[in-house]
Z-matrix of the N, CA and C atoms (Angstrom, degrees):
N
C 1 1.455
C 2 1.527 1 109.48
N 3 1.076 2 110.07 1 127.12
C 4 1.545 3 131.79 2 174.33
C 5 1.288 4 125.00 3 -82.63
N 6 1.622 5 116.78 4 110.09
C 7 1.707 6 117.52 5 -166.47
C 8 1.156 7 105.20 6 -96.97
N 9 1.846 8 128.74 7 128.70
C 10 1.160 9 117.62 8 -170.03
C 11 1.261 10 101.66 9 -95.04
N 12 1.272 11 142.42 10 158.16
C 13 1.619 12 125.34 11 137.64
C 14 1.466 13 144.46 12 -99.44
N 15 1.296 14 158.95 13 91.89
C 16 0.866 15 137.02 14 -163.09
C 17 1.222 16 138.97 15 -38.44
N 18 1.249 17 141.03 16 132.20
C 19 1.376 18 132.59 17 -178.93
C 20 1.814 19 111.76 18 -105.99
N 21 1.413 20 108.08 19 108.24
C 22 1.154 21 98.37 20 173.07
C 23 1.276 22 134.89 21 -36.65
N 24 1.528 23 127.90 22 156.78
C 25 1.632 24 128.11 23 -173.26
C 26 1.976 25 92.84 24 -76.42
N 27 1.524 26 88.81 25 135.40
C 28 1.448 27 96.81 26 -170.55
C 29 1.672 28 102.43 27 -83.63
N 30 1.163 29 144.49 28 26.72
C 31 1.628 30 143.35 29 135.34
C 32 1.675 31 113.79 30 -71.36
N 33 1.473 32 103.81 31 -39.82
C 34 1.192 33 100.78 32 -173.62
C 35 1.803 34 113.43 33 -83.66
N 36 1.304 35 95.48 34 -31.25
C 37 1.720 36 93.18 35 167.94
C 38 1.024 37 111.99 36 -64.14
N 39 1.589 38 138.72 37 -42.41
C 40 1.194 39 130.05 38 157.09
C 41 1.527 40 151.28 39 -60.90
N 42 1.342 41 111.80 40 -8.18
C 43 1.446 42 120.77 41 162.55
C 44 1.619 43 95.33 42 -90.91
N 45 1.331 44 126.98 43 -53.61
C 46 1.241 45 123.64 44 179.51
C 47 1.824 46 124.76 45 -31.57
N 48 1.438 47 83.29 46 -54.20
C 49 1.953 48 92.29 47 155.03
C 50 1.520 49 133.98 48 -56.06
N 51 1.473 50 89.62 49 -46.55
C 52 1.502 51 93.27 50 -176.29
C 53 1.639 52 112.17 51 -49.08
N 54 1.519 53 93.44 52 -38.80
C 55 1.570 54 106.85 53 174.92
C 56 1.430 55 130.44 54 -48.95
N 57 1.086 56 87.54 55 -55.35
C 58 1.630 57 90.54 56 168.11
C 59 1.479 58 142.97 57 -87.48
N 60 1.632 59 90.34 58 3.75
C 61 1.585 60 114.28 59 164.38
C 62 1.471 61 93.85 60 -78.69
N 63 1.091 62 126.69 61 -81.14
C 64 1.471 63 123.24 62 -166.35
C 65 1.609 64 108.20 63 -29.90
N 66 1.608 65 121.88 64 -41.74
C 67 1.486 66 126.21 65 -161.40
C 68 1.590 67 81.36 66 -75.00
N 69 0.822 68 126.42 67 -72.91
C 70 1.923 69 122.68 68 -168.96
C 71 1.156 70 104.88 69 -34.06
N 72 1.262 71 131.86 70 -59.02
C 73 1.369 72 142.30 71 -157.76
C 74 2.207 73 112.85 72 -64.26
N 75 1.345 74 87.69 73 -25.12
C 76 1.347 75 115.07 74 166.51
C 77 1.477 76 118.02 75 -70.57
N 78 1.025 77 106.40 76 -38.83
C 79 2.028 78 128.36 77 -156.82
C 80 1.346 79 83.58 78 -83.86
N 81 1.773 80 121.14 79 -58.22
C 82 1.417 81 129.61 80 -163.59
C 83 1.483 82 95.40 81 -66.38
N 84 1.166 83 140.36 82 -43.07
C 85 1.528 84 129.44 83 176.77
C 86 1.240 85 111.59 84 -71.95
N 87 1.412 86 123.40 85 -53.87
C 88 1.118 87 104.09 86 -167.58
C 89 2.215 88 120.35 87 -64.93
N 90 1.792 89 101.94 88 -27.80
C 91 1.085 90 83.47 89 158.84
C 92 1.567 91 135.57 90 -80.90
N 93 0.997 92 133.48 91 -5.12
C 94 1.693 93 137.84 92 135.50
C 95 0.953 94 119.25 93 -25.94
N 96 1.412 95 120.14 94 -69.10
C 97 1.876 96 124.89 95 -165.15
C 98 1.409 97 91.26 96 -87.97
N 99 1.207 98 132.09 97 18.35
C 100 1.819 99 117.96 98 -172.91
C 101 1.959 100 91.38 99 -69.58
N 102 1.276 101 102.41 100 132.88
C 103 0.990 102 113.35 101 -179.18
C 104 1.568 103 135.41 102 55.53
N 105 1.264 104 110.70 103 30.42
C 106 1.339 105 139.83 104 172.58
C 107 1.586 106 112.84 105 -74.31
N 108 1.531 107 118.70 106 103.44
C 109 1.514 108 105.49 107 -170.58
C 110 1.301 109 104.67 108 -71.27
N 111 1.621 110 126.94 109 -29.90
C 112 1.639 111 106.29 110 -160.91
C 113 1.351 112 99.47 111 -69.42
N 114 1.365 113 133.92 112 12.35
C 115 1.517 114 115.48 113 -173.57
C 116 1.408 115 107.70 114 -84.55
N 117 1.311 116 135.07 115 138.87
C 118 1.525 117 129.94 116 161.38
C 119 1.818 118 113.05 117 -55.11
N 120 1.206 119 99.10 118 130.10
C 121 1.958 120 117.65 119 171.17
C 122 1.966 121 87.77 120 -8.96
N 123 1.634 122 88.74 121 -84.76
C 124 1.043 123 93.29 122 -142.72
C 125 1.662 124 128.36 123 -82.69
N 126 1.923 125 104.60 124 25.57
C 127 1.561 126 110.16 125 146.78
C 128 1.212 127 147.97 126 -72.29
N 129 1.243 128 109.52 127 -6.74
C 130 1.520 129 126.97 128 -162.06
C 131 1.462 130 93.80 129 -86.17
N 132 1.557 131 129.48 130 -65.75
C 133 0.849 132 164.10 131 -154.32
C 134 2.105 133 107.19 132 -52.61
N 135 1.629 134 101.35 133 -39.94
C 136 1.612 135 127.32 134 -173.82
C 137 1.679 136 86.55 135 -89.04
N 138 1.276 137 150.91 136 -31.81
C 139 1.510 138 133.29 137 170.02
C 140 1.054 139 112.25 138 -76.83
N 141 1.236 140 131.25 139 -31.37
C 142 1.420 141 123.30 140 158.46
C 143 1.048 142 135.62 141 -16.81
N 144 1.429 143 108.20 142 -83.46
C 145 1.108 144 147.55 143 172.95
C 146 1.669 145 140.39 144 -109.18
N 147 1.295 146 123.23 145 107.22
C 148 1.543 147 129.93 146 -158.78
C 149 1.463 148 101.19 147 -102.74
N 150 1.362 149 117.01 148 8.55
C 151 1.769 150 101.37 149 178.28
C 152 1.496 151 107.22 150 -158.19
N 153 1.115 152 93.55 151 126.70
C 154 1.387 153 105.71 152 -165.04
C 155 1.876 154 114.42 153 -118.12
N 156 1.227 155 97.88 154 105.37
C 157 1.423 156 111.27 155 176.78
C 158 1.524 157 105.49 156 -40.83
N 159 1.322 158 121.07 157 136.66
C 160 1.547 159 133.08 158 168.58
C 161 2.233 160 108.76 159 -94.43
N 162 1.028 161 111.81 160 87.90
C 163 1.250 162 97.17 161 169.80
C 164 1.457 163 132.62 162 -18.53
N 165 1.197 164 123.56 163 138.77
C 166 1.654 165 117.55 164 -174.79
C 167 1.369 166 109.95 165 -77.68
N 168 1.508 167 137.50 166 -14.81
C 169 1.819 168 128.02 167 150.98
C 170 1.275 169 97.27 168 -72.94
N 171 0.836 170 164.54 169 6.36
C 172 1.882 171 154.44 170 175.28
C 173 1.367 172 86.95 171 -93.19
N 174 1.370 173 129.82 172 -74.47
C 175 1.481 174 141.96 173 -172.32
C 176 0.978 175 111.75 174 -42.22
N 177 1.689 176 119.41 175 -46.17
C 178 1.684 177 111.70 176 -160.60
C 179 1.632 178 99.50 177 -98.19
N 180 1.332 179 121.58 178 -34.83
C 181 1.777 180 125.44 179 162.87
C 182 1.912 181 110.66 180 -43.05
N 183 1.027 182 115.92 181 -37.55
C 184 2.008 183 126.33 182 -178.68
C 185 1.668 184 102.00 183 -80.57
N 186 0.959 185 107.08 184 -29.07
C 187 1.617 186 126.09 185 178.03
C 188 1.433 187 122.23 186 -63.86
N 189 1.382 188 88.09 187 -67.11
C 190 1.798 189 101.50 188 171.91
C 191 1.962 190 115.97 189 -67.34
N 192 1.615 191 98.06 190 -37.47
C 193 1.596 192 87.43 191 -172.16
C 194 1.045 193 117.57 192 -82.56
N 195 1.435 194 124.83 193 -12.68
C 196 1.304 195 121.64 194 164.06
C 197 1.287 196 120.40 195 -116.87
N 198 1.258 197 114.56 196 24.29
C 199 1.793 198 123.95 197 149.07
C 200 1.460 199 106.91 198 84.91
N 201 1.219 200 123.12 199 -6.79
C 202 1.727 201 125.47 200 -168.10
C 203 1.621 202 109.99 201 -101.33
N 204 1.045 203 82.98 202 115.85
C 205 1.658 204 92.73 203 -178.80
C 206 1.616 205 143.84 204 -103.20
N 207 1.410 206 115.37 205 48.76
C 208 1.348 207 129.79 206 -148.54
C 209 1.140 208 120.44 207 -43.04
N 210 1.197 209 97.03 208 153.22
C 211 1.882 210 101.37 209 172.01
C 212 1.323 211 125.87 210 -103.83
N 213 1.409 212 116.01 211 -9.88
C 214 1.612 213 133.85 212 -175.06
C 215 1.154 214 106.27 213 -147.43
N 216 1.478 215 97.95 214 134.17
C 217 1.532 216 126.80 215 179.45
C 218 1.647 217 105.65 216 -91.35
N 219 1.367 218 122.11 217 115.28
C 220 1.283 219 116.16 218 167.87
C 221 1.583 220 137.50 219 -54.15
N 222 1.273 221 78.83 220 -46.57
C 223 1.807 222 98.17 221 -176.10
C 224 1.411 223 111.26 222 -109.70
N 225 1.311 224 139.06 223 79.91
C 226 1.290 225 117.55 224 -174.82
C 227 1.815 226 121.52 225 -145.86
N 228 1.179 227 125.46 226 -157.39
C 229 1.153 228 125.28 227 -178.72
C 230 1.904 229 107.84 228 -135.96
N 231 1.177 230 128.22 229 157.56
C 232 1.732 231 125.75 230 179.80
C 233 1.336 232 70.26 231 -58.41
N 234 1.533 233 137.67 232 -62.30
C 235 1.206 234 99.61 233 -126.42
C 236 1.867 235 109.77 234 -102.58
N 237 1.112 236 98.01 235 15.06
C 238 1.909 237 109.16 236 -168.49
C 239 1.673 238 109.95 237 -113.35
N 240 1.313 239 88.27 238 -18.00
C 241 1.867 240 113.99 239 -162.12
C 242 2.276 241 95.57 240 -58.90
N 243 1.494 242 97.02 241 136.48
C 244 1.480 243 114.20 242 -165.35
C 245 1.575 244 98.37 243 -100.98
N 246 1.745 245 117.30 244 -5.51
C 247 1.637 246 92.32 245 -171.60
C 248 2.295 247 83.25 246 -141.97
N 249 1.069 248 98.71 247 178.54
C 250 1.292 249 105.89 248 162.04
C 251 1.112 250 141.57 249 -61.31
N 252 1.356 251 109.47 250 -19.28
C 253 1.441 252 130.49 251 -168.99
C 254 1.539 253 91.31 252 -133.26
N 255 1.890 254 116.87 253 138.96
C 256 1.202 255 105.30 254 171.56
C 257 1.843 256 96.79 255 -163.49
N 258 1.124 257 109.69 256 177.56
C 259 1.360 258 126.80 257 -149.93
C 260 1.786 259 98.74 258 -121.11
N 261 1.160 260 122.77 259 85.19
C 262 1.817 261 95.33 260 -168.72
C 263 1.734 262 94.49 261 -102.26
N 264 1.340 263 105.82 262 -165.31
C 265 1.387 264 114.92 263 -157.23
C 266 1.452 265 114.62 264 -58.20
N 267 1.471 266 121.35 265 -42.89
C 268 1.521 267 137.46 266 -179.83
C 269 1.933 268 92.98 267 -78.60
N 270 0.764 269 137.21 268 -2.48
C 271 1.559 270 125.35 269 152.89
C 272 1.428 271 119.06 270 -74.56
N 273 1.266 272 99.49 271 -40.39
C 274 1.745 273 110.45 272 178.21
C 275 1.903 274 98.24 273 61.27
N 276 1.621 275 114.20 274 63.51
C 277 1.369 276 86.86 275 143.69
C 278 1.455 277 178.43 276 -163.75
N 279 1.227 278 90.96 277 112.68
C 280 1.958 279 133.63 278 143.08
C 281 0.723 280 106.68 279 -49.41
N 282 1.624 281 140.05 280 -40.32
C 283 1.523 282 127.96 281 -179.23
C 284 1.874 283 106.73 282 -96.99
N 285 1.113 284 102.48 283 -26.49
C 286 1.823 285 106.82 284 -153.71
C 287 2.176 286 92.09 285 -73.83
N 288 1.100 287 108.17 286 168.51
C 289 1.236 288 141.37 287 153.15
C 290 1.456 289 120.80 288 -99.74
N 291 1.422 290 88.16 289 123.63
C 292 2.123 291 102.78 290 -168.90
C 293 1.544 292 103.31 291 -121.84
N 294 1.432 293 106.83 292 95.80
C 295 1.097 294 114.89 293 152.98
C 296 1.376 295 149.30 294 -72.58
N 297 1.115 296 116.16 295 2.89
C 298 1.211 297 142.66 296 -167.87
C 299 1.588 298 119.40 297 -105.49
N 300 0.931 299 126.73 298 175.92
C 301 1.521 300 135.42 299 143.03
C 302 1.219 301 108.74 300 -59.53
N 303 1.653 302 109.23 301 138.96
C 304 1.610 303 118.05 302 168.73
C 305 1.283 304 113.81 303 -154.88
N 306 1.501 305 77.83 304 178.92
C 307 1.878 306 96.24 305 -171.99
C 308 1.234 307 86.49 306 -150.41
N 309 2.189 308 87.54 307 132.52
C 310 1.543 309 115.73 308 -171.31
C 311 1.475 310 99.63 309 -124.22
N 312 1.737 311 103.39 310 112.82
C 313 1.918 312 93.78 311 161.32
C 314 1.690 313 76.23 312 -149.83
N 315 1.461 314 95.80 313 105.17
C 316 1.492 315 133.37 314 171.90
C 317 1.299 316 108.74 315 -85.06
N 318 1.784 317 95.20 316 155.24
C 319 1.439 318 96.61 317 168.60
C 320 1.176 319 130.20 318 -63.87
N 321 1.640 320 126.37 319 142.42
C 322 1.467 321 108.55 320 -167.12
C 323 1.593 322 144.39 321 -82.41
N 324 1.760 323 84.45 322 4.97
C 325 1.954 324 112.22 323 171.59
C 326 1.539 325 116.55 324 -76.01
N 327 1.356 326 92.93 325 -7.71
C 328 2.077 327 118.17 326 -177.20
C 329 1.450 328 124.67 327 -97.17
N 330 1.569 329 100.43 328 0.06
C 331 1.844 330 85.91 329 -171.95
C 332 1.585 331 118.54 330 -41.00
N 333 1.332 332 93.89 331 -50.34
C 334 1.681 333 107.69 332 -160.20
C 335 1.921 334 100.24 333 -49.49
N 336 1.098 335 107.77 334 -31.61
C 337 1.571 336 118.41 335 -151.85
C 338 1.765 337 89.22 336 -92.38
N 339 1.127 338 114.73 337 -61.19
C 340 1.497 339 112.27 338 -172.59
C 341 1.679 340 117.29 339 -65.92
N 342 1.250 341 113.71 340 -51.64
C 343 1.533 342 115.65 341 159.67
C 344 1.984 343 112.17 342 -36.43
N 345 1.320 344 133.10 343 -56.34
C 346 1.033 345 121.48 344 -175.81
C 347 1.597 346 81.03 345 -77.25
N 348 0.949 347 120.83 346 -135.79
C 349 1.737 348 130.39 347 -163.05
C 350 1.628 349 103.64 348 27.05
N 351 1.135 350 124.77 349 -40.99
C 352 1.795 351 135.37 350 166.20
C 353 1.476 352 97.46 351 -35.25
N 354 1.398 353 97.02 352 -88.13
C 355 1.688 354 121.36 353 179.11
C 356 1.304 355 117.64 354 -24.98
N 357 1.831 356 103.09 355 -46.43
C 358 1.567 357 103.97 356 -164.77
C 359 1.189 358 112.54 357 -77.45
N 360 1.466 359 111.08 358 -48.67
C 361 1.576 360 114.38 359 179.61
C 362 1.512 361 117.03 360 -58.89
N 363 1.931 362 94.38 361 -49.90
C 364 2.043 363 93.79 362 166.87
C 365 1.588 364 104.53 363 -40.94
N 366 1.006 365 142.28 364 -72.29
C 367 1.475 366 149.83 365 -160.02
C 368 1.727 367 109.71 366 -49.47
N 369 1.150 368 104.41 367 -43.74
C 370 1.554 369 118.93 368 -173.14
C 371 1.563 370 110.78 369 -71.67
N 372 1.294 371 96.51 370 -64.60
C 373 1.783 372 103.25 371 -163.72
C 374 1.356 373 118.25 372 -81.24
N 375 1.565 374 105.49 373 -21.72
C 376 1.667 375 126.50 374 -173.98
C 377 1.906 376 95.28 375 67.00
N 378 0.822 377 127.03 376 75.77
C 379 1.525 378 152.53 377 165.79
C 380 1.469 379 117.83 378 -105.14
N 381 1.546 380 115.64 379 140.85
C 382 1.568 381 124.11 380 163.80
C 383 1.699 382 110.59 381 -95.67
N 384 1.124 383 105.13 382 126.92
C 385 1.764 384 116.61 383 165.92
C 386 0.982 385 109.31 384 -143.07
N 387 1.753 386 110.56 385 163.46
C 388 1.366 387 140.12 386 -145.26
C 389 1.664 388 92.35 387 -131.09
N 390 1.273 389 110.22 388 113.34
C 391 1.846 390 101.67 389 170.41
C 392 1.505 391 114.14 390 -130.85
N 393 0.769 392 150.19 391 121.59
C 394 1.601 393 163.63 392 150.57
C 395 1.578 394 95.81 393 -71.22
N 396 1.569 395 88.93 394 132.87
C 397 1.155 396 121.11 395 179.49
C 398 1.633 397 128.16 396 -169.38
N 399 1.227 398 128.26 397 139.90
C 400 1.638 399 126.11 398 -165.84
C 401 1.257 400 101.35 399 -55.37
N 402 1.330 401 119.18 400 142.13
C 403 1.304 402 109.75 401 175.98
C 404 1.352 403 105.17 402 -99.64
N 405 1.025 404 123.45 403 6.79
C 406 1.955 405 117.20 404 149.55
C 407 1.648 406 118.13 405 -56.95
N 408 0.947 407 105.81 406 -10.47
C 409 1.570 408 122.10 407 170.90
C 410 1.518 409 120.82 408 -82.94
N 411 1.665 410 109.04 409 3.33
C 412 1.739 411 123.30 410 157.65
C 413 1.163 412 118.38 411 -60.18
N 414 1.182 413 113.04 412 -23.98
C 415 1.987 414 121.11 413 -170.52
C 416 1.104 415 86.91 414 -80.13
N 417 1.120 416 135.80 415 -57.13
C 418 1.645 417 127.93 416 -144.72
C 419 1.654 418 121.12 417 -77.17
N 420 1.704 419 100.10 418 161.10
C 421 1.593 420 89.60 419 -157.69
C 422 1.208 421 94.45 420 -72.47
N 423 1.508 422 154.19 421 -70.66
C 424 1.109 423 142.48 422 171.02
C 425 1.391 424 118.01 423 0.91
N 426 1.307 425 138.77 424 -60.66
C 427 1.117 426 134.91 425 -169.26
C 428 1.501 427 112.37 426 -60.53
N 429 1.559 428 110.87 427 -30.26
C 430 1.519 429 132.86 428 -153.88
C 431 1.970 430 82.15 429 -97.19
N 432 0.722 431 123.53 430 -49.39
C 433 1.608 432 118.44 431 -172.91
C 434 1.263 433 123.58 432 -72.86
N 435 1.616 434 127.26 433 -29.56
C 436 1.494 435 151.59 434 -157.66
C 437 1.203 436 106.18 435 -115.61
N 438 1.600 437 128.36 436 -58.76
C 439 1.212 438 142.32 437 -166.77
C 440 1.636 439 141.48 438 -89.55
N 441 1.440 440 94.56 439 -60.74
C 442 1.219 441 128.91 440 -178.67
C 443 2.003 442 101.43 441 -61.93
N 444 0.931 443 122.30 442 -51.62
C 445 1.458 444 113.25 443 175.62
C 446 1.546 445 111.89 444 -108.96
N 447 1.522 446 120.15 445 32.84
C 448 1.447 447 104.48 446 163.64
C 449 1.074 448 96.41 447 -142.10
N 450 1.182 449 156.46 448 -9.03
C 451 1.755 450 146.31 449 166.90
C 452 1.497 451 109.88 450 -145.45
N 453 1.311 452 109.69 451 164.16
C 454 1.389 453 137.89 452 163.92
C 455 1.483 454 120.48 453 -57.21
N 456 1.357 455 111.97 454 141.27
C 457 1.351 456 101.21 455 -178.54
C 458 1.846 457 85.49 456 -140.16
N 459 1.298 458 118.29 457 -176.03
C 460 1.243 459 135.66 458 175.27
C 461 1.839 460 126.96 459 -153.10
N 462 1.197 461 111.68 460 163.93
C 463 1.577 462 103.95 461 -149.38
C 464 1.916 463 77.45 462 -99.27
N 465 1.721 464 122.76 463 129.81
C 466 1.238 465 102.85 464 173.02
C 467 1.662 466 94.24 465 -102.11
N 468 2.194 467 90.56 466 130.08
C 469 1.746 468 91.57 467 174.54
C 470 1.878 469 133.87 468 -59.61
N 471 1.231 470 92.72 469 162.97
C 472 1.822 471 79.19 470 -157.45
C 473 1.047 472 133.40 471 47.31
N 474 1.479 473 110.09 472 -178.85
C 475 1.092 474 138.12 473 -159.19
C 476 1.750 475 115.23 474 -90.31
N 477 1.074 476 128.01 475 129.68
C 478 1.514 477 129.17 476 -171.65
C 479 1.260 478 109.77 477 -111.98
N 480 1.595 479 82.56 478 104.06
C 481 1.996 480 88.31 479 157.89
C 482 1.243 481 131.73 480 -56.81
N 483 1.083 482 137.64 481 75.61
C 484 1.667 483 138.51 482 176.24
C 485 1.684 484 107.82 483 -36.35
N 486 1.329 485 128.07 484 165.45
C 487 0.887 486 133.98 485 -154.41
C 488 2.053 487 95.51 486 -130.82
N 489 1.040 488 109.22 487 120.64
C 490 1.836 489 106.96 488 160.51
C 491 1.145 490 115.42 489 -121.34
N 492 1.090 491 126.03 490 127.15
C 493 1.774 492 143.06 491 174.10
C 494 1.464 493 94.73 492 82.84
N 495 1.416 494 136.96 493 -27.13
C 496 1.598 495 123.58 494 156.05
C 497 1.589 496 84.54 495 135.78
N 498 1.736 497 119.61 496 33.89
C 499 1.408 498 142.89 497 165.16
C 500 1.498 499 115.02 498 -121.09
N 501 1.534 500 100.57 499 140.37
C 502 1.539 501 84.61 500 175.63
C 503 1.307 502 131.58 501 -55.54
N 504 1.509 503 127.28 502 171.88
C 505 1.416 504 118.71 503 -176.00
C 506 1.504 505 100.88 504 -94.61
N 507 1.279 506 101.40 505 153.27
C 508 1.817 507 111.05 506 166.31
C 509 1.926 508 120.70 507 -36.71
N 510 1.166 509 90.96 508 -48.96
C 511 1.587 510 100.77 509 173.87
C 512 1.591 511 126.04 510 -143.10
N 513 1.224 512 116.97 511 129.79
C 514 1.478 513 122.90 512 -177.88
C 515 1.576 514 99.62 513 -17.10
N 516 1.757 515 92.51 514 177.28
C 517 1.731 516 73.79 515 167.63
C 518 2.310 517 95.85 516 -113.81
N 519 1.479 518 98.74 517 177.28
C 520 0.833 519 105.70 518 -157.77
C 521 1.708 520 127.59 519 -94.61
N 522 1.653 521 104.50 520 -4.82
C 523 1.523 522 125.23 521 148.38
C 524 1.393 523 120.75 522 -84.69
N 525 1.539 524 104.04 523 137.02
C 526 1.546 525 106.85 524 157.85
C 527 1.766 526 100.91 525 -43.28
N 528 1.412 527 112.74 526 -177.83
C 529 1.493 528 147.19 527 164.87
C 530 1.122 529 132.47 528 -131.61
N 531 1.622 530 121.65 529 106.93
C 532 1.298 531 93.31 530 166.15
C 533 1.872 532 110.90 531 -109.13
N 534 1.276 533 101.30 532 163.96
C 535 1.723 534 105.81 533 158.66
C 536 1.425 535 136.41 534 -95.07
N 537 1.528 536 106.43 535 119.26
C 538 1.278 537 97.85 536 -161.01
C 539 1.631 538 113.81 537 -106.56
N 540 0.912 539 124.90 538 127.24
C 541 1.351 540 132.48 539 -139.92
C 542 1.744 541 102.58 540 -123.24
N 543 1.475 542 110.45 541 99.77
C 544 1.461 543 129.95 542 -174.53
C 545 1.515 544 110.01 543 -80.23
N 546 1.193 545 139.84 544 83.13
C 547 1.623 546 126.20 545 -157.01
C 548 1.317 547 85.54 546 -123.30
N 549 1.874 548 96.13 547 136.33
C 550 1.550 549 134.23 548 -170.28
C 551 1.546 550 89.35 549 -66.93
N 552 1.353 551 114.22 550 122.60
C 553 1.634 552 117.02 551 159.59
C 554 1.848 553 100.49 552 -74.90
């Protein structure tokens, strides 16, 4: 008897990598600067870690006030995932087509990449999504090309405890938020 194996689609092995180049590349800095005083508190803390769980009252409060109710989680994990349907890291999607309603709280080495892919699919499918994102990410041209003249966004109040292992985190996190809100014309 003959064992076949599958070989993953080689786009997805390759964004999949890319991924975890960036996470190494993090690990390799952060053990460098380990214990580096000129660093500010709260840099060390962002190489760590690139994904940050959204609590399920954060999710379902962005939900209700702006009426959109997704069905797919872009970025997520079985076990972190905010909708029924979800997209986790070995889906990559960056590559997939989202027809649906969604909710975007991406990794945070991705703005540039997830903000357009927002746009594109918003533009394509005529879909509502929900995205959180730093709002230090106003400067940037992305925001100014994708965002800034085609939808609404909103300032979310306070500070958001992100969630690790599906526990709160040690400390708020350390950007404002806003929500950016993709609504189907």
């Amino acid at each position: 008897m003959e064992v076949q194996y599958q070989i993953p689609n080689a786009e997805r092995l390759e964004s999949s990598a890319k991924h975890v180049l960036v996470w190494l590349q993090s690990m390799t800095l952060l053990q460098y600067d380990k214990g580096n005083p000129k660093l500010p508190r709260h840099f060390k803390p962002s190489l760590v870690e690139d994904e940050f769980e959204t609590p399920r009252k954060n999710f379902e409060s962005l939900c209700k006030q702006h009426k959109i109710f997704p069905t797919l989680d872009v970025s997520a994990t079985l076990e972190n995932r905010k909708c029924v349907k979800f997209f986790s890291i070995t889906d990559n999607a960056l590559e997939q087509e989202w027809t649906e309603d969604f909710w975007c709280n991406h990794p945070h080495t991705l703005h540039a990449e997830f903000v357009e892919k927002c746009h594109q699919q918003w533009k394509k499918h005529n879909i509502n999504g929900l995205q959180i994102i730093p709002a230090n990410c106003m400067r940037t041209s992305y925001w100014h090309k994708f965002i800034e003249p085609n939808v609404r966004y909103y300032a979310i109040e306070g500070s958001i405890r992100f969630l690790q292992d599906g526990k709160p985190s040690k400390d708020t996190s350390r950007n404002a938020y806003v929500c950016v809100v993709w609504r189907a014309i």
